[in-house]
Structures are given as C-alpha cells and as structure tokens.
C-alpha positions in Angstrom: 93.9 96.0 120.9 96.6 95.2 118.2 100.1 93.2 118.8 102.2 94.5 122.0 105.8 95.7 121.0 104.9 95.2 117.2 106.6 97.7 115.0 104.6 96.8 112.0 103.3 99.4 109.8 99.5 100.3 110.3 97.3 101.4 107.6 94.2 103.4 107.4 91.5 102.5 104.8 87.5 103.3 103.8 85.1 101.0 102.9 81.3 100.5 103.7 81.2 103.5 105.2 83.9 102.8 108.0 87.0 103.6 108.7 89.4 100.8 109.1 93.0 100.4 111.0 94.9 97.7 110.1 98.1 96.0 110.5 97.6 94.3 107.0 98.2 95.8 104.1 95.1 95.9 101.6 96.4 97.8 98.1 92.4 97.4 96.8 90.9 99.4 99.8 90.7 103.5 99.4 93.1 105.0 101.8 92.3 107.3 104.4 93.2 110.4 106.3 93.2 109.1 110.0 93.3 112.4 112.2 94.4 112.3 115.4 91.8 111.1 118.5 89.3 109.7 115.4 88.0 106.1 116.7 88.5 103.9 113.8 84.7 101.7 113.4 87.1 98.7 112.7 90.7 97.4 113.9 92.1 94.6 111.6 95.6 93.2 114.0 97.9 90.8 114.1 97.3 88.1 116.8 96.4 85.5 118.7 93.3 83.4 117.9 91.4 79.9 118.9 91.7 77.5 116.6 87.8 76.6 116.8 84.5 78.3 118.7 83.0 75.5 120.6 79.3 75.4 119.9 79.6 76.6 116.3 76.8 76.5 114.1 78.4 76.6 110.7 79.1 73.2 109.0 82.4 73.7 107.7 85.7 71.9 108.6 87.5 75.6 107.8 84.9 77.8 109.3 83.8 78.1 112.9 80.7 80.9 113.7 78.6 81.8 117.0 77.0 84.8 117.3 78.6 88.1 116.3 81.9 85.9 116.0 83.5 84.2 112.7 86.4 82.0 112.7 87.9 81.1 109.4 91.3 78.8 109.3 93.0 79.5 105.5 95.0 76.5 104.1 98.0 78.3 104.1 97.9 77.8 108.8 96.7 81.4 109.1 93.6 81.8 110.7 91.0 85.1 110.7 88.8 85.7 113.7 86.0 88.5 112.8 84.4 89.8 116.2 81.4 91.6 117.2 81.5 93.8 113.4 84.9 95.5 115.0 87.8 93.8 114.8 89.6 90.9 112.8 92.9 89.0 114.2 94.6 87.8 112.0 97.0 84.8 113.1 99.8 84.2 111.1 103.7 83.3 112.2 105.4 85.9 110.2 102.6 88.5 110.9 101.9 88.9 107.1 99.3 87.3 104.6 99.8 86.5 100.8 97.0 87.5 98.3 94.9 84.1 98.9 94.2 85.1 102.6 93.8 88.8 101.7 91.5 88.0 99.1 89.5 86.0 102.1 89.8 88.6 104.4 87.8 91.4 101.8 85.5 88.5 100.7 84.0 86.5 104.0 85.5 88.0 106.6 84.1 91.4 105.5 80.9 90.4 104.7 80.5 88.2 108.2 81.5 91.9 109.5 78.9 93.3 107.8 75.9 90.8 108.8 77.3 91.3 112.5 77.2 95.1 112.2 73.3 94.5 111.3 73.5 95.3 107.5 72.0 94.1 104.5 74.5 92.8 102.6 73.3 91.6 99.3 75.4 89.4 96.6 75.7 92.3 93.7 77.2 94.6 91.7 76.0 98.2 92.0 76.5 101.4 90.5 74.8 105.4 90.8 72.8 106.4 88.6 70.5 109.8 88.6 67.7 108.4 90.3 70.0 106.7 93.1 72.0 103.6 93.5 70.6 100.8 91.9 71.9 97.4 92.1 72.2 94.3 89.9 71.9 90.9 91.8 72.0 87.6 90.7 73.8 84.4 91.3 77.2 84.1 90.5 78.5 83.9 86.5 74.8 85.7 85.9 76.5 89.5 84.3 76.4 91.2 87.3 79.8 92.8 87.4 79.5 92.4 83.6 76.9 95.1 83.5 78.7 97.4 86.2 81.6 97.8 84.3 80.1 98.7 80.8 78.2 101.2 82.9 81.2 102.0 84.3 82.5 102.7 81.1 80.1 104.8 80.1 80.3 107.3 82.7 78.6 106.3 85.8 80.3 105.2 89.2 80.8 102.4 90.8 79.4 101.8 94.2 80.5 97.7 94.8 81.7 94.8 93.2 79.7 91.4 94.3 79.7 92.8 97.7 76.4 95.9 97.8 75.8 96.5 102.1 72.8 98.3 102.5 71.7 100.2 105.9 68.8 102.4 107.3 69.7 105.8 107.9 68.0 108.2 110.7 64.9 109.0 108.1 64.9 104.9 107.7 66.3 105.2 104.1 68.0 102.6 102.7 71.5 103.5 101.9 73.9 102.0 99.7 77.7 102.3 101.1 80.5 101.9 98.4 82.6 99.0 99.3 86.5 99.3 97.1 87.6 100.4 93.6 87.6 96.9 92.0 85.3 94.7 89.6 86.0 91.4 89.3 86.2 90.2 85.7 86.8 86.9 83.7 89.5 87.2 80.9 87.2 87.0 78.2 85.0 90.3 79.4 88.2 92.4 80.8 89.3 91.8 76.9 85.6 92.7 75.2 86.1 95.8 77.4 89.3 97.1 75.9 91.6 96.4 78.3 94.2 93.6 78.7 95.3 91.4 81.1 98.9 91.9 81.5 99.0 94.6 84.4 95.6 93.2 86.1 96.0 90.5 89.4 94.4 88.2 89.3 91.7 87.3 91.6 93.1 83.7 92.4 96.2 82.2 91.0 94.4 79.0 89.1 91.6 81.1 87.2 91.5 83.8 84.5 89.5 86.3 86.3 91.1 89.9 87.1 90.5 92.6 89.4 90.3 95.8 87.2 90.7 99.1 89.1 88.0 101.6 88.5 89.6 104.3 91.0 88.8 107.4 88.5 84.8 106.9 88.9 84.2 105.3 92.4 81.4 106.5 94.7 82.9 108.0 97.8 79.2 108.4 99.8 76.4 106.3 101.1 73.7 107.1 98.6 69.6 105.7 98.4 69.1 102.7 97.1 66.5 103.4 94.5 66.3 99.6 92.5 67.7 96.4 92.6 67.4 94.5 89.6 67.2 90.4 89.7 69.4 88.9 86.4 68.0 86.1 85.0 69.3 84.1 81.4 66.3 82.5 79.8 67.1 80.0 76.7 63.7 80.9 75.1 62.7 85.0 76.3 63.6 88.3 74.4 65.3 90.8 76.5 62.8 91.8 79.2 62.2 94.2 82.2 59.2 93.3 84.6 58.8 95.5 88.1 58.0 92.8 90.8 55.3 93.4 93.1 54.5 92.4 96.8 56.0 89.8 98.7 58.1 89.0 95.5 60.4 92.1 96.2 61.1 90.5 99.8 62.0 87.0 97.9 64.6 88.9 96.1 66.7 90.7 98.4 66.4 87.1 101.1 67.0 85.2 98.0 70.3 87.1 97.0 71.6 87.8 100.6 75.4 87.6 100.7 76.4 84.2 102.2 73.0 83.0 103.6 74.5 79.7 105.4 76.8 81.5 107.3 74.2 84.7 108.3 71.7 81.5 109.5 74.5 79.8 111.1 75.1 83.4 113.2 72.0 83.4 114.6 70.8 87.1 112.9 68.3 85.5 110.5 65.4 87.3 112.8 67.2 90.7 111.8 67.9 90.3 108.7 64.6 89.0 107.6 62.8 91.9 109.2 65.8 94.4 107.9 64.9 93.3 104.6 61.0 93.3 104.7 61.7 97.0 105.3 64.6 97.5 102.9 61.7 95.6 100.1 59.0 98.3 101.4 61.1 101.2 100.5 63.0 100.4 97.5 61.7 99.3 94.1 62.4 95.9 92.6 62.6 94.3 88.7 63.2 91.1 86.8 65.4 91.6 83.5 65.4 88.5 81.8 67.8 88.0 78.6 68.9 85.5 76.5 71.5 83.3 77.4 73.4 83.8 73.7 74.6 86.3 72.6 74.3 88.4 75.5 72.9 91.6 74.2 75.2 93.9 76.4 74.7 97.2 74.7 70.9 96.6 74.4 70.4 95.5 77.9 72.4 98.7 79.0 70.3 100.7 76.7 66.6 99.1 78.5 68.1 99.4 81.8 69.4 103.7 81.3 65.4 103.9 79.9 64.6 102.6 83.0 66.7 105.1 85.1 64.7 107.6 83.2 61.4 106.7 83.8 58.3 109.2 84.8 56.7 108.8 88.3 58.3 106.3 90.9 57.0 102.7 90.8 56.6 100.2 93.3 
C-alpha cells in the first residue's frame, strides 16, 4: 500500500479512535506517536484510482458508492477513493491537495469511513460533561456547534464538531470517540465569542465561517454516550427540555444520521438501523426547543448544565 518510489513525507494522526498514516498532510488532525511494528487502522496514500464504480448506487454526477467503497471526483481533477473503512487514495497529478479537497477528505470521506467501519455516525456537535458525553444534534444552521463552543468556553471538552461516531464497546456501551480539535463557526458567533477572525481559516473560501482550534480542552478518549439532545427553533415556545420516550429516541438518532443518502446508497442501512435501535436502548434522549430570536445562549446553557445534574438516570 502507498505510492512505490515516492519520497513524500508521511504523517501520523488520531481521530475516532484510529490511528491514521497518511501521505496528506492534515494540520486539523491531533498528531501521533507511531511506534515501530504498530499497524496503523487507516492508510490515507497517494495513487491511482477509477474514475467511476460501475453499479453505483449513489445519485450523484461527483460521487460513485458500492458497498464498503466511496468514490468521490473534486472539481479541482483529484479524485478520493475510501475502501473497506481502511484506506483512502487519493489521486492527484502533483501528489498534493489544496484546502477544498482536504476539507472533503475530513468531511465525506471520513464519515463514508466511518459508516463502512460499522459506526454510528451522527450529524452533531458533542462535548463531556460529568455524567458522560452528551451530544447536541440537529440539522445544519440549528446551534449545534454554537452550543459546543460556549460550553467549551466554560470549561468542558470538546469531543466533535458536526461529525459525533458512536460504537459498542465489549460490555455493549455506546461510546463516543473524539473526532479533531476544531468547531466550525460562522463570523458572527466566532465574534460574540471573543475571538476574531483574522488568524482563523476559513472553512471554504466563499463563506464567513471559520474553524476555531480548541486544542487546550479536547477529549483524547472514547467516553459513554450518556444523552443526545435533538435542537429544535420554535417561532412560538419558551425555552424547553422534554426527555423523549420509546420508539421516538430511535427516530432521533435515524433522523440525524451523518449523510443518510450515501449510508442507503452503501447498502449498510440493515446495520445501522439495528446499530441504532441498540444505541436508542442504552442512551437517553431529549427535545430542547427555543426560540428562534434572540437565541437565549446563556440560558439554554444554564437548562442544559441542570440537566447534567440531574438525580436518578432517566430513560
């Protein structure tokens, strides 16, 4: 595996609870301490690729996927292959990618590497709290990395951006495995926080949303997921928290599954639903509805740190 008589520098990085050897450089991911002999869980190389997978299932014109296989072709000629949740070729001519195709790389192809490696990879932001990991999911523009970052800031670490993967372990607990030191925030929030923009990248070049480091509290361990919490913006409720019950938990987590056309289009739809049946049986699951205007940061924090603190677990 990797790109004969290549002398290009390789790299050794953890997220999701693997360690990773690449050929491409990725400044967010945590670096790591490779010893010698120790079988990296994924390869990322510079290579050759097909420039489609004939019986594909996704309907895309820039994305090709078969079972435990995703293609993805970037506009910029390079092309991404992502194979049996172990590798990822990347094809480019000069053997290097710019920040569009590296921010691709850590966005689908990760996550297609994920659903391939048989996790359960919901579209949140999560964070560790005294109970466990709890996670905030909701579609996109909803607060989620909103919220992790003011709770960020006041004290607790960050366990993933947008990206929350979530196994069984031996004891068939679910785990939550931190993902890279990074939330993803629009101008106007990076500013409300303190910051300013002027040393942040940017996530893409045409929108003012920035990738804030939060390397000084990052979770470096798989921890229990103890909660995930659905956001919702009403135009007419007060600022609410409402445990779900039943089959309504199950809706959640299938409802806020990371890229749900492409994990049909895969074929692992059987596994993930009953992954997450058992995942909704183990964890507990709320609704926190707030206004839409003004959005009530520090008092949503405060209902959600009371909720942390509760009595007896509830399911």
């Amino acid at each position: 595996m990797g790109v004969g008589g290549s002398q290009l520098n390789v790299f050794h990085y953890r997220a999701y609870n693997l360690l990773i050897r690449s050929e491409v450089e990725c400044p967010e991911l945590l670096a790591a301490d490779a010893a010698p002999g120790l079988v990296p869980d994924v390869v990322i190389h510079y290579g050759e690729s097909p420039t489609f997978l004939p019986d594909s299932r996704a309907r895309y014109d820039d994305c090709f996927i078969v079972p435990n296989e995703c293609l993805l072709l970037l506009d910029d000629g390079s092309r991404i292959w992502v194979r049996h949740g172990r590798e990822m070729v990347v094809t480019h001519p000069a053997r290097r990618v710019g920040a569009e195709a590296r921010r691709c790389l850590l966005d689908l192809c990760f996550s297609m590497l994920l659903h391939q490696r048989r996790a359960l990879v919901l579209h949140g932001s999560a964070i560790e709290t005294p109970r466990g990991v709890v996670t905030f999911v909701a579609p996109s523009g909803q607060g989620k990395s909103t919220l992790a970052m003011a709770f960020y800031d006041r004290g607790y670490c960050l366990v993933a951006d947008d990206i929350c993967a979530v196994v069984l372990d031996e004891h068939r607990r679910p785990l939550a495995s931190p993902s890279y030191p990074r939330v993803k925030l629009w101008e106007e929030m990076v500013l409300h926080s303190g910051r300013e923009t002027q040393h942040l990248r940017r996530v893409r070049p045409d929108e003012e949303k920035y990738g804030v480091p939060v390397r000084q509290r990052f979770a470096r361990r798989a921890t229990v997921l103890d909660t995930v919490y659905l956001l919702q913006v009403s135009e007419t409720q007060p600022l609410t928290l409402q445990p779900c019950a039943g089959a309504e938990r199950l809706a959640v987590l299938l409802n806020h599954t990371y890229r749900q056309n492409e994990l049909r289009a895969s074929g692992m739809a059987p596994h993930h639903f009953r992954l997450a049946t058992e995942v909704a049986h183990r964890i507990r699951v709320c609704r926190v509805r707030r206004p839409a205007t003004p959005f009530l940061l520090d008092a949503l924090v405060t209902l959600l740190e009371q909720d942390f603190a509760r009595g007896a677990r509830e399911k």
